[in-house]
N, C-alpha and C positions, 0 to 999 in steps of 0.2 A: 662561462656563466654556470653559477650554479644550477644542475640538472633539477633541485628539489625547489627553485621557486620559478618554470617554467608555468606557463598558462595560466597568471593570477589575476586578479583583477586590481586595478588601484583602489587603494582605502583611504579614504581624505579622511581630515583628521577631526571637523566636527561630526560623527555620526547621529548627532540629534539630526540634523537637516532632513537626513532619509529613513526615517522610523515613523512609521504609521502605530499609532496606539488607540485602542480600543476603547474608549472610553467610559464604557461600560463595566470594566476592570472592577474589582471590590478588592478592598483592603483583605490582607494577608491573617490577621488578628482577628476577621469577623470571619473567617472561614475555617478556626480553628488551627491558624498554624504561627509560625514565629513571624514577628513583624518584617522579618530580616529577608523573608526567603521570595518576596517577590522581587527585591533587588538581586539577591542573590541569582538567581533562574538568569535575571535579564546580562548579569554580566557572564555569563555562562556561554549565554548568545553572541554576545559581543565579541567574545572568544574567538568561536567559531568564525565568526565571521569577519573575522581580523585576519584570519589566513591566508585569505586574499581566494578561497579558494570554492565559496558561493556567491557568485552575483547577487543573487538573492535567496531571501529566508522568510518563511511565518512559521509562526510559533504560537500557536493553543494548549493551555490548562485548565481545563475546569477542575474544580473541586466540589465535589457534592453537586454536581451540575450547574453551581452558577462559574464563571467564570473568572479567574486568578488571574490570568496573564494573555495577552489576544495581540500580538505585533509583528508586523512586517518590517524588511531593515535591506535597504540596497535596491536593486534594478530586478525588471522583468527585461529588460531587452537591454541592446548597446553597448554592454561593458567586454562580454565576450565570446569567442565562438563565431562560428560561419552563420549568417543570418541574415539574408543577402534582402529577404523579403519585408523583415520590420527592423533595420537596423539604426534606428532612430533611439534613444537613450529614454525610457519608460521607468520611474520609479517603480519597485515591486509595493503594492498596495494590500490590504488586510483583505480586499474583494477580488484583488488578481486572481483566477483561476490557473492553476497548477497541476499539470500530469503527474498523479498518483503511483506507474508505473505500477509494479507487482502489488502494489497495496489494492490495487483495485478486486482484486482477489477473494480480498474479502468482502466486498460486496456483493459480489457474482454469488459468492458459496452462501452468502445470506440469501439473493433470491431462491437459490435451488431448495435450501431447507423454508423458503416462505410456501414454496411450490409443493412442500411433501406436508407442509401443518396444514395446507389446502387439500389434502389429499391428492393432490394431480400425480406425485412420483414416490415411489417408496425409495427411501436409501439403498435399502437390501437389494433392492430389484435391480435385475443386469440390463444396464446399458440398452440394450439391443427389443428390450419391451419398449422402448421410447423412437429408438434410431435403430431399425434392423440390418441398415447396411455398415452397422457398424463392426456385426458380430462375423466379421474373418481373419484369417489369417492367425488365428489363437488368442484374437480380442471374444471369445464367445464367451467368456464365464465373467468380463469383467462387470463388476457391480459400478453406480452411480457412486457409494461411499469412497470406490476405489482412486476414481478421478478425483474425490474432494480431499487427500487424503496425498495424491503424489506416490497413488501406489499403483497406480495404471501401466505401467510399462510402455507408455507413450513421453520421455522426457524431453524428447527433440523433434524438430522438424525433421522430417524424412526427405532430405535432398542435401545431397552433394556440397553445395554452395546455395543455401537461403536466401532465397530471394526476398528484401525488405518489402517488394509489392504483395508479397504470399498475405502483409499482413491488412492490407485491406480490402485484400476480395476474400470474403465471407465464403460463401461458398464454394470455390476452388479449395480453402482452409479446412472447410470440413468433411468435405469429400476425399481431402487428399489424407487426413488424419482417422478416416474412418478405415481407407484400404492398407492403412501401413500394418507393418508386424511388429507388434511388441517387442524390448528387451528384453522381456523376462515375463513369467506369467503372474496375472492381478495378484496384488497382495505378498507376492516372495519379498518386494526391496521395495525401497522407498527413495523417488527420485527426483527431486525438484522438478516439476511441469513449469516450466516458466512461461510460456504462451500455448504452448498445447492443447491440455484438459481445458484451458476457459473456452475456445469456440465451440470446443465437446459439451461440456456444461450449458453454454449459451444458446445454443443450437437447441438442448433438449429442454430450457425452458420457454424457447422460444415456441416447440411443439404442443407441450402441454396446455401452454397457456393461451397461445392464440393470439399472441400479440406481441412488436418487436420488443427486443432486450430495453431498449431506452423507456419505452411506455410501460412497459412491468417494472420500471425502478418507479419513475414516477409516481404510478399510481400508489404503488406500499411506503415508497419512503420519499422521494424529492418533495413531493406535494403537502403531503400530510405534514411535513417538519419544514416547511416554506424555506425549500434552498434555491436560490438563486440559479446553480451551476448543476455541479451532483449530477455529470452525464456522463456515457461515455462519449469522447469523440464532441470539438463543437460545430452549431452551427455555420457555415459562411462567415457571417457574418460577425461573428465574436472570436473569429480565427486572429484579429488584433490584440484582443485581451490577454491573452494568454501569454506566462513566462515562457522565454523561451530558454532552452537548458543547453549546455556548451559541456565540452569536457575540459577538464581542468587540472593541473598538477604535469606529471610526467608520464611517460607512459609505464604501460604495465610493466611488473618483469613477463619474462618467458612462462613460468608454470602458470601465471595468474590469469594472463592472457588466456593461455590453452583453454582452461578452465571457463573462462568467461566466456568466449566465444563458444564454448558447447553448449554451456546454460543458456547464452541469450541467442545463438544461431548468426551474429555479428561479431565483428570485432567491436569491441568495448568502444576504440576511439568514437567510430562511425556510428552508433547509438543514438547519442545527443541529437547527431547531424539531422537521423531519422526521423528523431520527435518530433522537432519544427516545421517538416515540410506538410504542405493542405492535403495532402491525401494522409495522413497520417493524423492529421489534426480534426478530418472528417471522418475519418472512421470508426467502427465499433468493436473493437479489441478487449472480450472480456477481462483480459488477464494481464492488459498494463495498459491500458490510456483512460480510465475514468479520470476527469476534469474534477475537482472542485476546491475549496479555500480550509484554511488548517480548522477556521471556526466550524466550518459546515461535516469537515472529517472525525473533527470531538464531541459534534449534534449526535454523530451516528454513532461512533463507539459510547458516547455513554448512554444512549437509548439502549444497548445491548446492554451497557454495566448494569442495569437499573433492572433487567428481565426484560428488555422489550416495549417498555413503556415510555411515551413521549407526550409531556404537558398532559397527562389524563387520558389518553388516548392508548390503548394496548393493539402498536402495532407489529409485534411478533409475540406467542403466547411463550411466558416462563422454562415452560417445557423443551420450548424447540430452541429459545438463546441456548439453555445445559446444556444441549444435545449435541450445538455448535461446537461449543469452546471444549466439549468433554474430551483426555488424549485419544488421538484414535489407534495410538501403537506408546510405549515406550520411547525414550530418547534412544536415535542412534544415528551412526554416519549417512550421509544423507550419501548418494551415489553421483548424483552430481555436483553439487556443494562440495563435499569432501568433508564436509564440517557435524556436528553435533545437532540436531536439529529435531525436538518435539514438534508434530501436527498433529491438531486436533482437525475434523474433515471444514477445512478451509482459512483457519487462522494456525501462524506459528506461537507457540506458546510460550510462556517466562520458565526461565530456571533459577535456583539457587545456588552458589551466592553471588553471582550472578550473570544477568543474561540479557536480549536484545535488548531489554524494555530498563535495564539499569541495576542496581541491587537489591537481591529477596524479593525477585519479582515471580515467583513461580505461579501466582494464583493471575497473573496477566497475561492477556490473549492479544493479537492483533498480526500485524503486517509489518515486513521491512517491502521499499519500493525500491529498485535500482541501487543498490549499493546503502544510501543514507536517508533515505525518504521514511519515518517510519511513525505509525497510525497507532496506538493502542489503549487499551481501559486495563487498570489494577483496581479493583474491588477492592483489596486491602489497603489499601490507600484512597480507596473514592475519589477516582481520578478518571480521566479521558483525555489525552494528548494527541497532536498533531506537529510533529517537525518535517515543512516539506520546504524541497529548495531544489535550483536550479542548476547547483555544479555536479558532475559527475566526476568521481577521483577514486582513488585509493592513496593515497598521499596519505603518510604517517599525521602527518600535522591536524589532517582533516580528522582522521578515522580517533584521534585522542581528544580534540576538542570534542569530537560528536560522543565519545564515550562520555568526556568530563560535562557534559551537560547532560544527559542521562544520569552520570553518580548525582549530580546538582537535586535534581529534580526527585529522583529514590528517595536521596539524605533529609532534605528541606520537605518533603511532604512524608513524613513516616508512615509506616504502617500503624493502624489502629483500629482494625478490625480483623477475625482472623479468615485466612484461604477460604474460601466457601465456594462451588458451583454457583452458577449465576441461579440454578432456581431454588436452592435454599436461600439466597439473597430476597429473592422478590416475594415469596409466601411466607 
């Protein structure tokens, strides 16, 4: 058997059957683009998801904030993977709720900067005016920017062998990431945090503000932009709802593996496994389990594209989206990535000629989640996107079509405005 088409899914052959469409869609021509490029996008999709190599897909565009393209294509459950608890075959639907993974990230770092436009925390200020047990072992000087930012010297769980339960007891998580010792001191390197800084992060808005992480979303942003989901972690009871995500393809090679398992503290296979189980599903994981659907993901980045403003309502002020997306260092190798990678303090950033978010994206800000999951707003393009989905791979076939639907989408929506910070956009 070929090793490259291990762990796929079957793809029958009418895919209109399992495509949930938005209805709400606006023609291509009224949003100022070619009439061509809404088809285009959707076969882009099809692509992808021809590979056999995501169970399931959603897909959000808006353009200028109304919305171009909104569709879901394949299963939330049943097709593949260990999933012993909802393994009954569940269309993936436009409302299916979808673990964000690292995308969540950027929502974490938007509360913290809603917590500092409030005055509750200053960027500049160290860690340890908020959380004093956190200031040992050579964490004393590290500032709140540092954690948003991947420059903390916190990139890994501090134990032997990571324990997957480390990630729903809260408090064991932060106590145990307050006594570690840095790799390096604040601000020398720059190191992907993939679950670290967020219970750090989460922790200290939890303090300032007086209230848990779930209710300080709601109150600034689920409520006020009436999203459905937009949590971290679901209730009981909508632990059904929810896609559940498989690994797919073959497995890693050797370097990648390594690599992966230091950034996520697991072996890549075993990941997926992790997502679906109820304690994992119940939890509150600032920095990879926020729940919610591609539509309700492009509400929130283009509230940010826009300065912060939603249907008339200004809810983060001009100043503090800039302050967000602004770089917080130069591009460079990231120390556990190994790869090239701009942050601004808490979204990764677009580059030229091109970069996560697709081509001459450098004035776009947002999130990759888990490999392929990835969230973002281009101003120069006036645009908000959401591609989330349920396979985990690195499979050549995946990692091309998911490029080729990013060129899709750069090409078909051009640029037509120039690079700007978000608060020269809004005033």
């Amino acid at each position: 058997m070929n090793p490259l088409r291990r762990n796929r899914v079957h793809i029958r052959r009418n895919l209109d059957l399992i495509i949930d469409r938005n209805p709400a869609e606006l023609p291509a021509e009224q949003l100022g683009l070619d009439p061509a490029a809404t088809q285009a996008i959707h076969a882009a999709l099809l692509d992808l998801y021809r590979t056999g190599l995501h169970p399931g897909l959603q897909l959000c565009v808006r353009r200028r904030g109304e919305i171009l393209y909104d569709r879901a294509i394949g299963y939330a459950a049943g097709v593949a993977g260990d999933d012993p608890l909802h393994g009954a075959r569940r269309p993936m639907q436009r409302d299916t709720p979808v673990c964000l993974f690292s995308a969540s990230k950027a929502v974490t770092a938007m509360l913290v900067h809603k917590c500092a436009e409030d005055g509750l925390v200053d960027l500049d200020a160290r860690v340890t005016d908020y959380l004093p047990e956190y200031g040992v072992n050579g964490k004393e000087q590290t500032l709140v920017r540092h954690l948003l930012a991947h420059q903390a010297g916190i990139p890994r769980i501090p134990m032997r062998e990571p324990d997957p339960s480390l990630l729903w007891d809260w408090e064991r998580a932060v106590a145990m990431l307050c006594a570690a010792k840095p790799l390096h001191g604040a601000g020398e390197q720059q190191a992907y945090h993939a679950v670290t800084a967020g219970f750090i992060l989460g922790e200290l808005v939890q303090r300032v503000s007086g209230k848990p992480l779930n209710d300080y979303l709601a109150e600034h942003f689920a409520r006020p932009m009436g999203m459905k989901t937009f949590q971290y972690g679901l209730p009981r009871e909508r632990h059904h709802e929810a896609a559940r995500n498989a690994f797919t393809g073959a497995p890693l090679p050797a370097p990648l593996r390594m690599i992966a398992r230091r950034v996520l503290g697991a072996d890549f296979e075993r990941v997926p496994g992790i997502s679906n189980c109820p304690e994992f599903l119940s939890a509150v994981i600032p920095a990879g389990n926020l729940y919610a659907t591609a539509e309700e993901a492009t509400s929130f980045f283009e509230m940010l594209r826009v300065g912060g403003r939603y249907q008339g309502r200004q809810l983060l002020a001009p100043e503090t989206v800039a302050r967000a997306v602004e770089p917080a260092s130069r591009i460079r190798i990231d120390r556990s990535l190994m790869l090239p990678v701009r942050f601004s303090m808490g979204m990764v950033l677009g580059e030229n000629p091109f970069g996560l978010y697709g081509p001459n994206c450098r004035g776009a800000f947002g999130h990759l989640g888990f490999m392929n999951i990835i969230c973002w707003a281009d101003p120069s393009r006036e645009i908000s996107v959401a591609i989330l989905n349920t396979g985990k791979t690195v499979a050549p076939s995946a990692l091309y079509r998911l490029g080729q639907l990013l060129r899709t989408i750069g090409t078909q929506i051009p640029r037509d405005a120039p690079e700007a910070p978000a608060l020269a956009r809004a005033v």
